[in-house]
N, C-alpha and C positions, 0 to 999 in steps of 0.2 A: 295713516296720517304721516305726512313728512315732517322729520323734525329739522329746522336752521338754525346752525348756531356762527351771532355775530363774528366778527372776527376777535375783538375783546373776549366772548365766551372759551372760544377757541384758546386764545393763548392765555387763558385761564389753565384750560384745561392741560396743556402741553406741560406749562408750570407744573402743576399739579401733579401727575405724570414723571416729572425729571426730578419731584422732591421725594416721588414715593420710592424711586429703584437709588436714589442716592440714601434714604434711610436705611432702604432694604440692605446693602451694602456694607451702610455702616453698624447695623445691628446682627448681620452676620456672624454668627458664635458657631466656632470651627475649633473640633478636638483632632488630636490626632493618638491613634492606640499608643496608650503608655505602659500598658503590662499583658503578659501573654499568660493565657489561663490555660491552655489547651492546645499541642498540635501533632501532629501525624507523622513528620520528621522531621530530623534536623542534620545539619551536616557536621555541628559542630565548627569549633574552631572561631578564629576573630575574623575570616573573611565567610560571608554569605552564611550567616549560620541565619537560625531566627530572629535572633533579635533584632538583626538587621531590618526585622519589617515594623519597628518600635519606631514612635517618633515621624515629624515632616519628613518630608519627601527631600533624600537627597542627591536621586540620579537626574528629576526631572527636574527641566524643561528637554534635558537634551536627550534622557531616555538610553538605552543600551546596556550592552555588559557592565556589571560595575560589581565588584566585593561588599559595596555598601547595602546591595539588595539580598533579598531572601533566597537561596534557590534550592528547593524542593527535591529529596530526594526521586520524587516518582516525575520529575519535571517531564520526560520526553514524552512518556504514555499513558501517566499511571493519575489516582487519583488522591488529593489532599484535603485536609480539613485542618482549619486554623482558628482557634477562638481567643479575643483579644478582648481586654478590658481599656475603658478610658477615667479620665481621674475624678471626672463627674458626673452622676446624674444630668442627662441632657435630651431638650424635644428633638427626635430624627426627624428631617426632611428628605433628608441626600445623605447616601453612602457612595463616599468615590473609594475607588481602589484601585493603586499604582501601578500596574504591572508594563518593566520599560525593556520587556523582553516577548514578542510574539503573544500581543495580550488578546482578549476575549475568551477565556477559559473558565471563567466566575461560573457556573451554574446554579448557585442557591446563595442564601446570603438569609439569617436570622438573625432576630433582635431577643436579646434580656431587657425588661424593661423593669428590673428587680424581685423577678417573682422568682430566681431562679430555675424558670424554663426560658426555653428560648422558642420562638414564633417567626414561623418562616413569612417573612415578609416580601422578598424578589424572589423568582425563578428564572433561568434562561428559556425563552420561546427560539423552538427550531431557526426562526429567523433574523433574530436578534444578533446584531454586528457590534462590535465594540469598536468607537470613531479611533484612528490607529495616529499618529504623530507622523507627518512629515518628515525628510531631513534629508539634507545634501551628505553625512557624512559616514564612516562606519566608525562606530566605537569599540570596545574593548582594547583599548591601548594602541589603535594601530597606528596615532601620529605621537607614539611615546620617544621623547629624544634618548633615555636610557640610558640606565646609569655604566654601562659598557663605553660609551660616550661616542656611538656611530654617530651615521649622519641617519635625519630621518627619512623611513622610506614609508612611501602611500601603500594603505592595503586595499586590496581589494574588497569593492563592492558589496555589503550584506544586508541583506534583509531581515530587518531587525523587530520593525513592525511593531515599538511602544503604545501605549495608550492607557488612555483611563477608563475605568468602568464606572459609568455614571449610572445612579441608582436611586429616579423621585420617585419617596415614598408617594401612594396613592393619599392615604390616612398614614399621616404623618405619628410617630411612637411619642408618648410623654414618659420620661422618666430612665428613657436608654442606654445601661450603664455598661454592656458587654454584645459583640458581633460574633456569631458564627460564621465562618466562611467557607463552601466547597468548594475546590478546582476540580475541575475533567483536563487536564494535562493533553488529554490524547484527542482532542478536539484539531488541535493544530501542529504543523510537526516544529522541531526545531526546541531550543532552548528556551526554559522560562522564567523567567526571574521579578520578584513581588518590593517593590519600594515600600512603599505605604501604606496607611488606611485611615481614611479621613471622614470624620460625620459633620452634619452642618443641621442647624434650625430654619435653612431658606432650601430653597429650590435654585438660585444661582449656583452655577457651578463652580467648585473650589479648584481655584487657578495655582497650581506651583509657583513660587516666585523666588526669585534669587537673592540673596541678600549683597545690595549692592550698593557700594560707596554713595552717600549722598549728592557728591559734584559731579558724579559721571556725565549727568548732559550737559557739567559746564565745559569738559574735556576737549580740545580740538583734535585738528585731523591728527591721523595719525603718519608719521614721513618713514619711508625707505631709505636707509643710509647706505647709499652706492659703494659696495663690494664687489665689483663685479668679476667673476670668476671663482671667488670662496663662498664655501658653506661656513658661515662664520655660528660660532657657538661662546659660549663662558664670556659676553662682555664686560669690561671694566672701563671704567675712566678715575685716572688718576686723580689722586684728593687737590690739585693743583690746577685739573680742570683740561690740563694740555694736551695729556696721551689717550687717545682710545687702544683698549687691547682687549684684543679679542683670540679665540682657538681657533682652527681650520684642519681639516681633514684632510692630508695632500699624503699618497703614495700609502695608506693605509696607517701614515703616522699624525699624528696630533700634533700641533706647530702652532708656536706664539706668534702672533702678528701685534705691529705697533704702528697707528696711524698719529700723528701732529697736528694739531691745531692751527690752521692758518689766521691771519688778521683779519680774515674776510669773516671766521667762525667754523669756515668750512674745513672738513678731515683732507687730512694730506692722502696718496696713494698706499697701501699697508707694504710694511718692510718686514722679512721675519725678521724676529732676534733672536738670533743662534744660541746666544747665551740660555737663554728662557726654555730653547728648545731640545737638550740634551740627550732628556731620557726617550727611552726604545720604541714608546707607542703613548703616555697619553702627556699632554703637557697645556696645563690651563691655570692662569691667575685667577684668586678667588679677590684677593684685595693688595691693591697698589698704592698704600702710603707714602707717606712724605719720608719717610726712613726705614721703612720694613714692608716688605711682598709676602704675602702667603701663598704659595705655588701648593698646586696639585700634581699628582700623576707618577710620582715617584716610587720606587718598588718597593716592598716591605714586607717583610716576612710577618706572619699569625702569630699571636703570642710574646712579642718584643714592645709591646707597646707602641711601635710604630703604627701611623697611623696614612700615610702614603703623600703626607704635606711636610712641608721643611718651608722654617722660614728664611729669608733673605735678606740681609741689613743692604740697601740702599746707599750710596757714598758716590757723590758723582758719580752721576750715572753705571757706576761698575756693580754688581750683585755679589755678595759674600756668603755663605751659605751657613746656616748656623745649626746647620744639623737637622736632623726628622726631628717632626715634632709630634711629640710621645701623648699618646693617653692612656690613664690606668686600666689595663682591662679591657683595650680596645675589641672591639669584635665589630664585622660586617660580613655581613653576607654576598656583598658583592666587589667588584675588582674596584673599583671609585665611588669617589662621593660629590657630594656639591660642599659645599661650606664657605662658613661667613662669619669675620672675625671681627672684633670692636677696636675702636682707632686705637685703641691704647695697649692692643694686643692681649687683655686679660680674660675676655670673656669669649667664646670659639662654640659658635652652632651648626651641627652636622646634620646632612639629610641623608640617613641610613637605615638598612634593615637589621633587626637583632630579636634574641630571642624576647625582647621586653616590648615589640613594637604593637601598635593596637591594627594593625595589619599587615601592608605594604611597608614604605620606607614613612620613618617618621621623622618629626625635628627634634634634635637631643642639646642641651647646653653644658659645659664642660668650663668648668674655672679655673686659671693658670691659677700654680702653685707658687712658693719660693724658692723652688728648684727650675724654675721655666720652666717643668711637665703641666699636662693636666692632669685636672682630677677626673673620676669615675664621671663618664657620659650618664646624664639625666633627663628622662623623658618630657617633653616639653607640653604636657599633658592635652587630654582628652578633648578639650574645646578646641584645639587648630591641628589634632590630629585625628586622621579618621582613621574606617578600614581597608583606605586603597592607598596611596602613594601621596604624600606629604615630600618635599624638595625644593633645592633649588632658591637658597634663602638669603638675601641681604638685609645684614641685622644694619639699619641706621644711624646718625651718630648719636640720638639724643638714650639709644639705647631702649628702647620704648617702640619702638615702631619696628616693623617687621615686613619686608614683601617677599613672598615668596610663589609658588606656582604647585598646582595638584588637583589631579581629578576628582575630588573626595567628598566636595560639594556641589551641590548644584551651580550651574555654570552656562555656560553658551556653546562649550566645544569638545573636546578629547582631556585639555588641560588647561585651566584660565591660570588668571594672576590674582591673588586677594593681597589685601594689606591686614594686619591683625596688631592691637595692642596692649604691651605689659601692664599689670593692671596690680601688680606688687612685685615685692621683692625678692618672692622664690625662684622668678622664673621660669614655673609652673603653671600660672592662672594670667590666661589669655582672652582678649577678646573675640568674639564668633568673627571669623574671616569675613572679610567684604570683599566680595568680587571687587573689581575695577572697572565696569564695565562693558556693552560690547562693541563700544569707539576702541578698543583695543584688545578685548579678546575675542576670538573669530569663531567659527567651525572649527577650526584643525586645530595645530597645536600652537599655544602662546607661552612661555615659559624662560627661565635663564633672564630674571627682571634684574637690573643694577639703576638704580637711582642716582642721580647726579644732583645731588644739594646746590651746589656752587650754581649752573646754569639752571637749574630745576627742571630739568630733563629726565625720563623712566628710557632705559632701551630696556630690549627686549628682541628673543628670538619667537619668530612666527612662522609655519611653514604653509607655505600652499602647494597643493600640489605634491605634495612629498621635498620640497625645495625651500631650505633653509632663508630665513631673510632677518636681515637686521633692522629693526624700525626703532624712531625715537617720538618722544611728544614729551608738550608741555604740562607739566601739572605744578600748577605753585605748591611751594613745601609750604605755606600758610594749610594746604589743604590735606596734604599728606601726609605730616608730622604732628599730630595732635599738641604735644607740649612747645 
């Protein structure tokens, strides 16, 4: 018997259909492992230990090397086993599992459904491929601008070969409170490294997702601002709206550049300013006030408090230099930093690595004193800083808003740009970073954000190709300054 159905029946049924996978959707209950009961090594330390594989997924979408994954002592050949708990009793459908390092090495995978045993419920069959992640670019820091402060160069080509291991149970578990997990490491060659571990009550697959600004698709293009000839890095625009100033790489030394404002809107040709560009190798503005410069790059000895910035009172046009400017106890681990100071010069946020950092370089805040020092740098805690490289930070005027740039989140590229907000008074408790997008963050590197209040303008250095560029776009501070 043939069955006909009207056209009415028909889009009965389509209906019917687009309400059932939108429920499906919306009634999707997704854990991700929040305590580790059980594992075979560890490497230690705040980058790639285990705990690292706690919690969402924070290398994917983009997959790659990253500090913030797990990487197994016996990664290249050897075999692992890892049992993690989640915070609730929960029905298994789907067990994903992150791996954004040469993934398909899952071979077994059990459930506790509170009996404390565990029941093997997947196995790898000889032929079973794990679907692997695309990507134009290679990660492990290779489009990093560096806090040495070269210019960026492209690395070479790697096969990196992320992916998820997606796992529908056949007979779904009721009550699923713990995963056992084995790797064969030596299934595949090359480095491996474990994001996450995620369960679900559906059979749709658990997509990583970015956390990302809500206006992003109201964001337009994004413009190239014609430098042509400079690697330009460290932009700034004067609180007055007139100067752009930026860094440049020429001859192996760092060099201030200062473009003008024409009537048209448009930047004038860049002139260096010799004054600006003294010191022997590195020389970049952090903030160009209306009566005080924070310059970077200047020499300074460990242990003096020196911190490698001096500020500079402003006076017609001429700069006076008011001496290094000091913090208690300074330490870094590297030759520079990035930093970002509040208009009033009292509050000073540094992107640095030290013995207190939660991995990479992290954001520190530091309070002038009544002596014009700072006080003891303090860590700018755990919610906007991760375990890989946190920098690169323009604190706002409203003092509350933050944008800065780091690979430590899930993101679109090498390093995006998130905005993040103070949410009391310690200057400790921040809000979860928001990407900005990727109308503005790319594959390669996006980073070095300076906000422009006055015209509500974001620049930004972006590199393709290994080649530095400076772009600008609109975003109204209706949308980027919460207060």
């Amino acid at each position: 018997m043939q069955l006909f159905l009207t056209s009415e029946k028909m889009k009965k049924i389509i209906v019917y259909l687009a309400l059932s996978v939108a429920f499906s959707v919306h009634s999707q209950e997704i854990q991700w492992a929040s305590k580790l009961i059980k594992f075979s090594s560890d490497l230690g330390g705040k980058q790639n230990g285990i705990k690292r594989i706690l919690g969402k997924p924070d290398v994917f979408p983009q997959g790659g090397s990253s500090p913030n994954a797990w990487s197994p002592k016996n990664a290249l050949d050897g075999k692992e086993v890892v049992e993690v708990g989640f915070e609730k009793p929960q029905t298994i459908k789907q067990i994903a599992i992150f791996e954004n390092l040469n993934a398909g090495c899952v071979v077994k995978v059990s459930v506790d459904n509170g009996s404390g045993k565990y029941e093997t419920v997947w196995s790898r069959k000889p032929n079973w491929q794990t679907p692997v992640y695309k990507r134009t670019f290679a990660a492990d820091r290779s489009y990093y601008f560096g806090r040495k402060r070269r210019k960026i160069e492209k690395a070479p080509e790697v096969n990196l070969n992320p992916g998820i291991e997606y796992i529908i149970l056949e007979k779904e578990v009721a009550n699923g409170i713990a995963l056992k997990i084995e790797f064969n490491f030596a299934l595949l060659h090359g480095q491996k490294q474990i994001d996450a571990i995620g369960i679900s009550n559906s059979a749709l697959p658990i997509q990583p997702t970015i956390n990302e600004i809500s206006f992003s698709d109201k964001i337009q293009e994004v413009e190239v601002v014609p430098l042509k000839g400079f690697y330009p890095s460290s932009p700034v625009i004067s609180t007055d709206g007139k100067k752009l100033i930026f860094s440049s790489l020429s001859d192996e030394k760092e060099e201030v550049f200062i473009c003008q404002k024409g009537p048209d809107g448009k930047w004038s040709n860049p002139t260096k300013e010799e004054t600006l560009s003294q010191n022997s190798y590195y020389n970049y503005i952090e903030h160009y006030g209306n009566d005080f410069i924070l310059k970077g790059g200047i020499g300074y000895n460990k242990g003096t408090q020196e911190s490698g910035y001096e500020i500079l009172k402003l006076q017609s046009e001429h700069y006076q230099s008011q001496g290094a400017l000091k913090i208690a106890a300074y330490n870094n681990y590297d030759e520079t930093s990035e930093a970002t100071i509040s208009s009033d010069g009292t509050i000073l946020i540094l992107g640095i690595e030290t013995d207190f950092t939660h991995g990479g370089s992290d954001l520190y805040f530091s309070k002038k004193k009544e002596d014009g020092t700072f006080g003891f740098l303090q860590n700018m805690g755990k919610m906007i800083n991760s375990a890989a490289d946190e920098g690169m930070p323009q604190l706002l005027s409203d003092n509350k808003t933050i944008v800065f740039s780091t690979n430590g989140f899930s993101g679109y590229g090498e390093y995006d740009i998130y905005v993040s907000y103070r949410l009391d008074e310690t200057w400790k408790n921040w809000s979860e970073p928001q990407n900005l997008g990727k109308k503005i963050n790319s594959n390669d590197f996006d980073g070095l954000p300076f906000y422009d209040e006055r015209d509500e303008k974001l620049y930004f250095i972006q590199a393709i190709d290994g080649i530095q560029y400076l772009k600008q776009v609109t975003i109204p501070k209706s949308d980027l300054m919460k207060s």
